[in-house]
C-alpha positions in Angstrom: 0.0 0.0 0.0 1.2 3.6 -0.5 2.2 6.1 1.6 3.7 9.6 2.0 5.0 11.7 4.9 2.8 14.5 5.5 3.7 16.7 8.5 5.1 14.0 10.2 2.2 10.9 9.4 3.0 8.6 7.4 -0.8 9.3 5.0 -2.2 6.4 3.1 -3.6 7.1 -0.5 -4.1 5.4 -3.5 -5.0 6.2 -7.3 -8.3 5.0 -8.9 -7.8 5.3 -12.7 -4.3 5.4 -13.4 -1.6 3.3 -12.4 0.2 3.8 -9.0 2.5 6.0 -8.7 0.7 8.6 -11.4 2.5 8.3 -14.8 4.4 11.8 -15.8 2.3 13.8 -17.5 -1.0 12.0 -17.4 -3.4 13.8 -19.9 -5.8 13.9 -17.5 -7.0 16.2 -14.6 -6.7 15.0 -10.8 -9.6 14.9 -8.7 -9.1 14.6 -4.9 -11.7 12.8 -2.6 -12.0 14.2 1.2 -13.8 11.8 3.8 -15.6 12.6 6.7 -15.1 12.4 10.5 -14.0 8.8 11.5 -14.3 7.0 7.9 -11.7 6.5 5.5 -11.3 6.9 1.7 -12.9 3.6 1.1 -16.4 4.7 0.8 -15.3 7.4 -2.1 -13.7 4.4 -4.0 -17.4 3.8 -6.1 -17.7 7.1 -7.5 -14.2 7.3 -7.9 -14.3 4.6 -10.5 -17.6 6.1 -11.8 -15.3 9.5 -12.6 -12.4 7.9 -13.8 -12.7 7.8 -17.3 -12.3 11.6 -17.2 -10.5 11.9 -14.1 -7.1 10.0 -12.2 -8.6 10.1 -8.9 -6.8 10.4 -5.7 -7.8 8.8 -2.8 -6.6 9.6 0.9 -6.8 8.8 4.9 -6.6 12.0 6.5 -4.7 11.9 9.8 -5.5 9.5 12.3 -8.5 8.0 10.1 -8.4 5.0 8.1 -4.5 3.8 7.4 -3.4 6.9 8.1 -2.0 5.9 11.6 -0.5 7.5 14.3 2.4 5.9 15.4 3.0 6.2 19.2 6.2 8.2 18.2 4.2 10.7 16.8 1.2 11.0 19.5 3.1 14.5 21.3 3.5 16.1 18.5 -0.1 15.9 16.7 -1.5 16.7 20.0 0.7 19.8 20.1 -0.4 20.4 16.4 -3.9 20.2 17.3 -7.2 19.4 15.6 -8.5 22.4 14.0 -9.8 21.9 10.6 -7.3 24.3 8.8 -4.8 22.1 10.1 -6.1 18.7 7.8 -6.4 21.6 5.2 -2.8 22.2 5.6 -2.1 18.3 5.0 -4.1 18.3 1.9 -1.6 20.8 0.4 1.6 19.3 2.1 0.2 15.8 0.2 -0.3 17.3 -3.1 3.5 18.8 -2.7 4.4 15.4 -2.2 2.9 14.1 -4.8 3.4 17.0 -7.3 0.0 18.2 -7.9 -0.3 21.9 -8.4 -3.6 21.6 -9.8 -6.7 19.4 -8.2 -10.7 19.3 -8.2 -12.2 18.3 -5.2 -14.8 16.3 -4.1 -15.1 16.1 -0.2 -17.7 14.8 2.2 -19.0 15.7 6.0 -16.5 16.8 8.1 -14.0 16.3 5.4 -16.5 19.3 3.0 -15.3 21.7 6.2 -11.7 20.3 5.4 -12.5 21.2 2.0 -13.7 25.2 2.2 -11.0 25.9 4.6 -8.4 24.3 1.5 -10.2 26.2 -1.0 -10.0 29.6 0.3 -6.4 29.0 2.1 -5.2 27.3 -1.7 -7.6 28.6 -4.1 -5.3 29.2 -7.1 -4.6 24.9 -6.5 -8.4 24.2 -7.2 -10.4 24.0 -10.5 -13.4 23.2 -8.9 -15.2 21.5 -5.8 -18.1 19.3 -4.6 -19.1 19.4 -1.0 -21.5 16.3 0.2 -23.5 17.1 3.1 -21.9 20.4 4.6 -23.7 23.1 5.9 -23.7 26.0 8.0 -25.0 25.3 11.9 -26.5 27.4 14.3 -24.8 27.7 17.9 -26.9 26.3 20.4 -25.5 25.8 23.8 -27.2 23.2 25.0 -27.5 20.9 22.0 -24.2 21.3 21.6 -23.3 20.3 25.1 -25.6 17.4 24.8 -23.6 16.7 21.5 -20.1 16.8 23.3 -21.3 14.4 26.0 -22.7 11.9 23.5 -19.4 11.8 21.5 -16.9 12.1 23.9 -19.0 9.0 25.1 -19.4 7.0 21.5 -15.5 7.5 20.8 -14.3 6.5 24.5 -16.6 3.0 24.3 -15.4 1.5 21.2 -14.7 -2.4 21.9 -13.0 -4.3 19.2 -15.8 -7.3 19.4 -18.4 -4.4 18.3 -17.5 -5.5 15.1 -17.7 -9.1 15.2 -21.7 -9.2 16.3 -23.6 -9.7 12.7 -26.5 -6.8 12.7 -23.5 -4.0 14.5 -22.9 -2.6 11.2 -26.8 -2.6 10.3 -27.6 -0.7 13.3 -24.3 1.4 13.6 -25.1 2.5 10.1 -28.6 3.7 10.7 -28.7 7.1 11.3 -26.7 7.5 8.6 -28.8 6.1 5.7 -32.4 6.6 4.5 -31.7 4.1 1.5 -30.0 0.5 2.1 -26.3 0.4 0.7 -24.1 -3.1 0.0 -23.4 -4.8 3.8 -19.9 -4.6 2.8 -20.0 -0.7 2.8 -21.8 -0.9 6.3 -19.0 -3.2 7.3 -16.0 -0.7 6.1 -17.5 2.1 7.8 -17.8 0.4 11.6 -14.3 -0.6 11.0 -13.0 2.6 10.3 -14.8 4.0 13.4 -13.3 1.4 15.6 -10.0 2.1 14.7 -10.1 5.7 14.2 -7.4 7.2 16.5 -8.8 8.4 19.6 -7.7 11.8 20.4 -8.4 13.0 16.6 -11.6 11.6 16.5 -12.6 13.6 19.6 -10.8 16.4 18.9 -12.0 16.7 15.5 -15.5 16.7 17.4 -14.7 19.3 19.3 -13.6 21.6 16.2 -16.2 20.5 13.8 -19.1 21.3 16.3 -18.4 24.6 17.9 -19.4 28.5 18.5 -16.4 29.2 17.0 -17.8 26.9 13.9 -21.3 28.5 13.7 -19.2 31.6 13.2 -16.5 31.0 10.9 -17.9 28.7 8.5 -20.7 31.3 7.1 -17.5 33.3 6.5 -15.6 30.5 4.9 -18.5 29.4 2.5 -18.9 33.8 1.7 -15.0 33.6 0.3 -15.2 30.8 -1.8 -14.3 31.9 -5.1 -14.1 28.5 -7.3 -16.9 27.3 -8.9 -18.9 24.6 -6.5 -21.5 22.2 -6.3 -22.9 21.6 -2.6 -25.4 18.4 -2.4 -27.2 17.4 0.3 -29.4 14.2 1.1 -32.8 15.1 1.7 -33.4 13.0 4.6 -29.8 13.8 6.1 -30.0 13.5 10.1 -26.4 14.6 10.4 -26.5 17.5 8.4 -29.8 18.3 7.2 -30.8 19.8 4.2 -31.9 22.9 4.8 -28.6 23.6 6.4 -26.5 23.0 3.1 -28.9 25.2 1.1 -28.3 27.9 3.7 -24.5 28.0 3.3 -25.1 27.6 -1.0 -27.0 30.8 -0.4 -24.3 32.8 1.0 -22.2 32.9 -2.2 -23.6 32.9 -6.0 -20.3 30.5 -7.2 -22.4 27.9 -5.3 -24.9 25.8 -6.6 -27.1 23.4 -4.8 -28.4 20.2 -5.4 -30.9 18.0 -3.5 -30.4 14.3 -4.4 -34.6 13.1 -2.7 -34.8 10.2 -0.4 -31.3 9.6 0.8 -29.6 10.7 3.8 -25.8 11.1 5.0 -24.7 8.8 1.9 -26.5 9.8 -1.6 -23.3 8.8 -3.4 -24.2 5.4 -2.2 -27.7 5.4 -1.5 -29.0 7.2 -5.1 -25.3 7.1 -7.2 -27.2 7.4 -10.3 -29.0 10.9 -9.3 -25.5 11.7 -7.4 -23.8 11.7 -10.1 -26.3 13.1 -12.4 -25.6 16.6 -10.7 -22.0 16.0 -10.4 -21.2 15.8 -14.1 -22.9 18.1 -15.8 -21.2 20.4 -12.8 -17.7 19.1 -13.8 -18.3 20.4 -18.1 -20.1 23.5 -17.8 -18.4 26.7 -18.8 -16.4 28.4 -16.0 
């Protein structure tokens, strides 16, 4: 499997569509795929291969997700780093570097969308375009949120090993997530990935992705962007619901929206066909 240093983790990623490592001057464009909080690139790898005719895709574990481990070695010093957004933002370029991309479009999902707007207004001259999966734009709310921090700090502190070993866990870990039924073996990835999912970045990511300072700073963020981008939401998202995404597409005319009906957290699993039917014609229109 492939790796490359990035600020001092050793970051898994792989190629869908070309060979591995790139070929020198592939004629074609790079597309990047950004997870979300506690999965790894493996869910992206289905619409990667559905884009790869016209793109090489490139897919990565940010820190501390996925195969992107943190070696005991390096535990100090990403604590001292920290777990604000802009930092994972920062890795995303360091990675590109590494690999030699100058030029990427984007296609990032959840917690890894936030990644994403922070990278496109700290980088925008490195970005031809971006899709952001269920992001949006919260409201603060002290006491949700406080409930929210319990509940986490909770989820990511119990997270026995045999959780994954009982047959229906991945059904009814995956619940919430879905309002359409995706492959078992998808629903089995993503319990993984939360199992293993180093434990102070999960909860620090929590703490950063869900925040005053959030509600704040992402209507900001989404106001700057200055690519062109597609924002699609599921329309029965628990996680981040609908109205939420359209909200932060609002705040800025190079953002159009898309609604893909009846899915939820997922719809480039649950509805690909509808997925993707926003996210091409988005990729060939004029500039």
């Amino acid at each position: 499997m492939p790796y490359v240093q990035v600020n001092q983790v050793d970051h898994y990623y792989e190629w869908v569509g070309t060979e591995t490592p790139r070929p020198a001057g592939s004629s074609k464009p790079v597309m990047v795929f950004v997870h979300g909080w506690a999965g790894s690139a493996r869910y992206w790898r289905t619409t990667a291969e559905a884009l790869s005719q016209d793109y090489d895709c490139l897919l990565y574990d940010m820190r501390g997700f996925g195969r992107s481990v943190i070696a005991p070695d390096q535990v100090d010093a990403q604590k001292a780093r920290g777990y604000e957004l802009e930092t994972f933002a920062d890795d995303l370029a360091a990675l590109l570097d590494a690999l030699g991309l100058a030029n990427v479009s984007i296609n990032a999902h959840s917690m890894g969308a936030s990644v994403a707007v922070y990278f496109l207004n700290r980088y925008p001259q490195r970005v031809e375009r971006a899709i952001l999966t269920c992001n949006g734009i919260f409201e603060y709310d002290k006491a949700a949120f406080d409930a929210f921090y319990r509940f986490g700090g909770y989820v990511v502190a119990f997270r026995p090993q045999w959780l994954g070993k009982i047959p229906l866990a991945p059904r009814f870990f995956m619940a919430r997530f879905l309002h359409k039924p995706i492959p078992a073996a998808e629903k089995i990835a993503f319990l993984e990935d939360f199992l293993n999912a180093d434990y102070d970045t999960a909860l620090g990511t929590i703490f950063t992705s869900v925040s005053k300072q959030a509600t704040e700073v992402m209507p900001v963020e989404f106001a700057k962007i200055s690519v062109p981008t597609l924002l699609v939401s599921g329309e029965f998202d628990q996680i981040t619901p609908a109205p939420l995404g359209q909200k932060a597409a609002e705040l800025n005319p190079k953002i159009q929206y898309a609604l893909v009906k009846k899915t939820g957290h997922f719809p480039m699993l649950e509805d690909a066909d509808t997925y993707l039917g926003y996210v091409r014609p988005f990729l060939v229109a004029p500039v």
